[in-house]
C-alpha positions as CSV (number, residue, x, y, z in Angstrom):
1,X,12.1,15.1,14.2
2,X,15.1,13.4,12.9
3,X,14.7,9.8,11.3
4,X,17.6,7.5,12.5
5,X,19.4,5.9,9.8
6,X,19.8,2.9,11.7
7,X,16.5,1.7,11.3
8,X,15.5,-0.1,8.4
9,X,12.4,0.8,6.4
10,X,10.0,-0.2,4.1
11,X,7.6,1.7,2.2
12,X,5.5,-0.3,0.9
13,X,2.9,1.9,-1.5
14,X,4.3,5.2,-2.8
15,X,4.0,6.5,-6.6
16,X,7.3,6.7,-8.1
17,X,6.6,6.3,-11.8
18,X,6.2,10.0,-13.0
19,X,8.6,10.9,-10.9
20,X,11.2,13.3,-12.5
21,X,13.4,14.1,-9.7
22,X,13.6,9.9,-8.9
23,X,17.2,9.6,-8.9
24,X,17.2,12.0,-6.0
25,X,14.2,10.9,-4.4
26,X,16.2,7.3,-3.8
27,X,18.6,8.9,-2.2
28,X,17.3,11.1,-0.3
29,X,15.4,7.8,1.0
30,X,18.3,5.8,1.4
31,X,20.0,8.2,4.0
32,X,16.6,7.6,5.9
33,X,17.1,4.6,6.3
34,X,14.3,3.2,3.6
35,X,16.2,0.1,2.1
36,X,12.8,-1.2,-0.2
37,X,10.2,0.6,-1.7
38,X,6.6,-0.9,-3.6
39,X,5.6,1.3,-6.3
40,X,2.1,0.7,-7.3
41,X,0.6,0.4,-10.6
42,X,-3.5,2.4,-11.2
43,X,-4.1,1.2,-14.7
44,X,-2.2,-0.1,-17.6
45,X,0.1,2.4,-18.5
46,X,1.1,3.3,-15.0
47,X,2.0,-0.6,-14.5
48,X,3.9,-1.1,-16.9
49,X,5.4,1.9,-16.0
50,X,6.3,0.7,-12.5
51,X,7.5,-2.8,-14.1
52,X,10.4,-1.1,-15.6
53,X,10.9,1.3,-12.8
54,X,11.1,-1.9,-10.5
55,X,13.9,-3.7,-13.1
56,X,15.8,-0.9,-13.7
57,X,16.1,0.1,-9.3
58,X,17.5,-3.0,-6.7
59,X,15.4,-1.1,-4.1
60,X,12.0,-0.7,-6.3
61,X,9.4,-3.3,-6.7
62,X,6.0,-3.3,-8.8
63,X,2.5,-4.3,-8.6
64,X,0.0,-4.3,-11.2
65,X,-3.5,-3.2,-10.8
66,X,-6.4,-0.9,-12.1
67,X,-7.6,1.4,-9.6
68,X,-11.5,1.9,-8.8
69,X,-11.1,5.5,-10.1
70,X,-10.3,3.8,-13.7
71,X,-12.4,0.8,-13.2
72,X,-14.3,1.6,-16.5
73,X,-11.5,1.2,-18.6
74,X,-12.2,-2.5,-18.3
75,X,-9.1,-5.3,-16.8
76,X,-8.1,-6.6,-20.4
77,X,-5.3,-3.7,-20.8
78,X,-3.9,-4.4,-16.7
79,X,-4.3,-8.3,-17.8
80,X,-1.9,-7.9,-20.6
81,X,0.8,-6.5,-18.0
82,X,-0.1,-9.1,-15.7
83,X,0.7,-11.8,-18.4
84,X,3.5,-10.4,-19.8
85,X,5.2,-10.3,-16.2
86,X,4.1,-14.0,-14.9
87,X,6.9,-15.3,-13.1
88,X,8.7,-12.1,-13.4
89,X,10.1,-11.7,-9.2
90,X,9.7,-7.8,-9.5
91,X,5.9,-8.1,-10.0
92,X,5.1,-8.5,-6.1
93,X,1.1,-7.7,-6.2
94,X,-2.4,-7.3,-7.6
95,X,-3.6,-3.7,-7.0
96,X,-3.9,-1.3,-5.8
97,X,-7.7,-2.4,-6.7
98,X,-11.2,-1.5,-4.9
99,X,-14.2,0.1,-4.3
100,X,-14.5,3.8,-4.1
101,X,-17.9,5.5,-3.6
102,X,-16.0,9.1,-2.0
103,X,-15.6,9.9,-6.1
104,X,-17.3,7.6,-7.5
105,X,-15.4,8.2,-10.7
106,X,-17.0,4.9,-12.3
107,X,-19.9,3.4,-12.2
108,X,-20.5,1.0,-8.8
109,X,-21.3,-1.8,-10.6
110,X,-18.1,-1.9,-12.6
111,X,-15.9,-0.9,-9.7
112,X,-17.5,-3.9,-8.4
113,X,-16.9,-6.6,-10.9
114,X,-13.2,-5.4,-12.1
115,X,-12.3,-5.7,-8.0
116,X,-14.2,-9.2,-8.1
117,X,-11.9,-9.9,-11.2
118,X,-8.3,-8.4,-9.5
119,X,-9.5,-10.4,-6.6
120,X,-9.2,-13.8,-8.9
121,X,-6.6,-13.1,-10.3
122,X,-4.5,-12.8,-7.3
123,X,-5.4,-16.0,-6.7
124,X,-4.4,-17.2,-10.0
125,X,-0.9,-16.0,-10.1
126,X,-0.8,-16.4,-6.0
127,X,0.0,-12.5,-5.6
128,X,-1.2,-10.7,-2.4
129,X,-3.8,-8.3,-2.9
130,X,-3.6,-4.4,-2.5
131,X,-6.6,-2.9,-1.6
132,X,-7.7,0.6,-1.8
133,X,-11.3,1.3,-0.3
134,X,-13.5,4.4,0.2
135,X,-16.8,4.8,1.9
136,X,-17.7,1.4,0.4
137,X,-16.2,-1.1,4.0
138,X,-19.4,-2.9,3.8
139,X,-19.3,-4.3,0.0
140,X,-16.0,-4.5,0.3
141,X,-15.7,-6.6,2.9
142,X,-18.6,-8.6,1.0
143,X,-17.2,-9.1,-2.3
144,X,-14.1,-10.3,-0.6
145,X,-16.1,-12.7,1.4
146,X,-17.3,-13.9,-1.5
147,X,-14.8,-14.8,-3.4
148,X,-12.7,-15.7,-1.3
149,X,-9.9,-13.0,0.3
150,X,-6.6,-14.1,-0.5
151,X,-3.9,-15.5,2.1
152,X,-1.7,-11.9,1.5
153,X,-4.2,-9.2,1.2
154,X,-3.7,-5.5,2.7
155,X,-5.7,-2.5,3.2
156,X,-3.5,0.4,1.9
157,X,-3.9,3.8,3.4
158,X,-6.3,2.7,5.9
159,X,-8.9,5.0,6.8
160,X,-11.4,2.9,8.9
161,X,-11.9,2.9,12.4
162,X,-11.8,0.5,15.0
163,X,-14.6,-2.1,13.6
164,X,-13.3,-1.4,10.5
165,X,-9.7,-2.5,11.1
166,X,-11.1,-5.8,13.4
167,X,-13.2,-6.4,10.1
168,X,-9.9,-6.8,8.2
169,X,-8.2,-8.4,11.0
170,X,-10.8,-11.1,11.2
171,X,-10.3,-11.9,7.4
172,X,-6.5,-12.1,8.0
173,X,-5.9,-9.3,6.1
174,X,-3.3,-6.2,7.5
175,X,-3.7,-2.4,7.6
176,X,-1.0,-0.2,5.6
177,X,-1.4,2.9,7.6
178,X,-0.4,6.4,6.1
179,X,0.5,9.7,6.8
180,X,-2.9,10.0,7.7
181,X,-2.4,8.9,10.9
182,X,-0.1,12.4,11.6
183,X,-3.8,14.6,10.5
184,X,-5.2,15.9,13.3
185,X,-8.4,15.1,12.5
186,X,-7.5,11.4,12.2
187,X,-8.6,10.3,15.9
188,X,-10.8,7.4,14.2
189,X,-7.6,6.2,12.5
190,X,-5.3,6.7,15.3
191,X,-7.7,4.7,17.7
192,X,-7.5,1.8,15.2
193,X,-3.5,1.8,15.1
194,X,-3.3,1.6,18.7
195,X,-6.3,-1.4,18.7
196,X,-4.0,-3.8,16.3
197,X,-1.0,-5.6,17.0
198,X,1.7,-4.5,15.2
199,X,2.2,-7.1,13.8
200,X,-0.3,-6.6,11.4
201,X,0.3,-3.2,10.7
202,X,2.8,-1.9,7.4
203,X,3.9,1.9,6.6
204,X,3.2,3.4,3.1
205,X,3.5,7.0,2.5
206,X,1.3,6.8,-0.6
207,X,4.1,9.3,-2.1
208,X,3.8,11.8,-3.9
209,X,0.3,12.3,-2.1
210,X,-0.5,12.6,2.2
211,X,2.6,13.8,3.2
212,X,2.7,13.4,7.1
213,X,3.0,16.0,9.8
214,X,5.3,18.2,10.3
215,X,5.4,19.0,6.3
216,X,2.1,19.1,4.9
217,X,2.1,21.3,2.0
218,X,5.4,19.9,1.1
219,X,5.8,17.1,-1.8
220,X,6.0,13.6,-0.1
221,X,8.3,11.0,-0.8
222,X,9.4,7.4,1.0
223,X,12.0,9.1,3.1
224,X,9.2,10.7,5.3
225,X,7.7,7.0,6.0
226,X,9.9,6.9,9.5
227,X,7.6,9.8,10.3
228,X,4.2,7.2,10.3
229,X,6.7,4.8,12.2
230,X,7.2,7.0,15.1
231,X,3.2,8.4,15.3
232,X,2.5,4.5,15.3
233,X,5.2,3.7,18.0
234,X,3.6,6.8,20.2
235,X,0.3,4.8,20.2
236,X,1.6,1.5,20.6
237,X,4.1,2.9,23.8
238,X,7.2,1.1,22.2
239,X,10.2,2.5,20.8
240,X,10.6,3.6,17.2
241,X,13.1,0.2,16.7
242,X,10.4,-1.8,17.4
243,X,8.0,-0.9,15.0
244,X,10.8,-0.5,12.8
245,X,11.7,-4.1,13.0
246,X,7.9,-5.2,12.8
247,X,6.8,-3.5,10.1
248,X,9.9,-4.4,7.8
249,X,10.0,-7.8,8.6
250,X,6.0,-7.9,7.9
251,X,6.5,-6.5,4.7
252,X,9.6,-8.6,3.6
253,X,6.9,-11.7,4.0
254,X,4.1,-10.3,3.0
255,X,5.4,-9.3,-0.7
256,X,8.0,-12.6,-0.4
257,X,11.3,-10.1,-0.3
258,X,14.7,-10.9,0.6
259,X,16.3,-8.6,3.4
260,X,18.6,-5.9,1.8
């Protein structure tokens, strides 16, 4: 289908910093309408990495976080970046941090205590939180329970299903849905999209990974992120302007943005 220009976008998770065809890849996401983009840091390297991405770019902004996957490598590397940025406005968020027992690439335990640790210090630099969860909703929703979930936190690339997405809705916490939500097989995450207001609901195409209906096998990028925008405006019955709007405006709070 053809993305209308018009509409304002943002795609707020997406991978940009090993990106060597980025240049492009802004424009191409510009002409689609995508005005502001989040690139999100997995360990030390990669945010720093997206630090500089986000201060050399208007449209690119960072966050800073060690993914479960890494969670081994300890949080004193990712704490140096965090430091080094305080106060810096192009550092928007902690994350993307978790639990991930689908892999399992480190141990639980230590998945467990570096989230518990990403979890404090969003509340220490008053950052939302960006969460990435796998097969783990139950300690997940525990740890955060326990220490506390902070005021902005999101569920990126939301996987869940209905009880799932109420879980985080109850803690006052929004879904980032992804291209996922095009895969046929995703009738658990589809039923959740059309169960939550949309007002608590952002887009993320998780670029260069899930690339949405009708291009899988194709590289994704930000400019496909109106493509999760219309699958989400088919299950809530409104128009594509809507969720448009909603999810744009969310986002522009959520990571404390200006409007392009």
């Amino acid at each position: 289908m053809s993305l209308t220009p018009s509409f304002q976008w943002i795609d707020n998770h997406c991978h940009l910093e090993d990106d060597l065809s980025l240049d492009s890849v802004l424009a191409a996401s510009s002409e689609a309408g995508v005005t502001q983009m989040i690139t999100v840091g997995t360990d030390a390297v990669s945010s720093a990495s997206c630090v500089a991405l986000a201060a050399q770019y208007e449209q690119v902004w960072a966050t800073v976080g060690l993914h479960p996957h890494d969670a081994a490598e300890g949080l004193d590397a990712v704490l140096e970046v965090v430091k080094a940025n305080a106060g810096n406005p192009k550092m928007v968020a902690i994350g993307e941090c978790g639990l991930d027992y689908h892999y399992d690439h480190a141990p639980r335990q230590i998945q467990r205590k570096v989230f518990a640790q990403q979890i404090a210090l969003a509340h220490e630099y008053d950052l939302p939180l960006v969460i990435h969860t796998r097969n783990a909703w139950e300690e997940t929703f525990e740890i955060l329970d326990a220490e506390s979930i902070p005021t902005r936190t999101v569920f990126h690339c939301f996987t869940g299903g209905v009880d799932e997405a109420a879980g985080c809705i109850e803690r006052g916490a929004l879904l980032s849905i992804s291209g996922i939500v095009t895969f046929p097989s995703a009738d658990d995450v589809r039923s959740a999209v059309s169960s939550t207001p949309l007002s608590a609901l952002m887009v993320e195409t998780d670029s260069p990974f899930l690339t949405p209906v009708p291009h899988r096998g194709k590289p994704n990028t930000p400019a496909m992120v109106g493509l999760i925008g219309a699958e989400i405006a088919r299950l809530h019955e409104v128009g594509l302007s809507i969720v448009a709007n909603e999810t744009t405006a969310t986002a522009l709070q959520f990571y404390g943005l200006d409007a392009p």
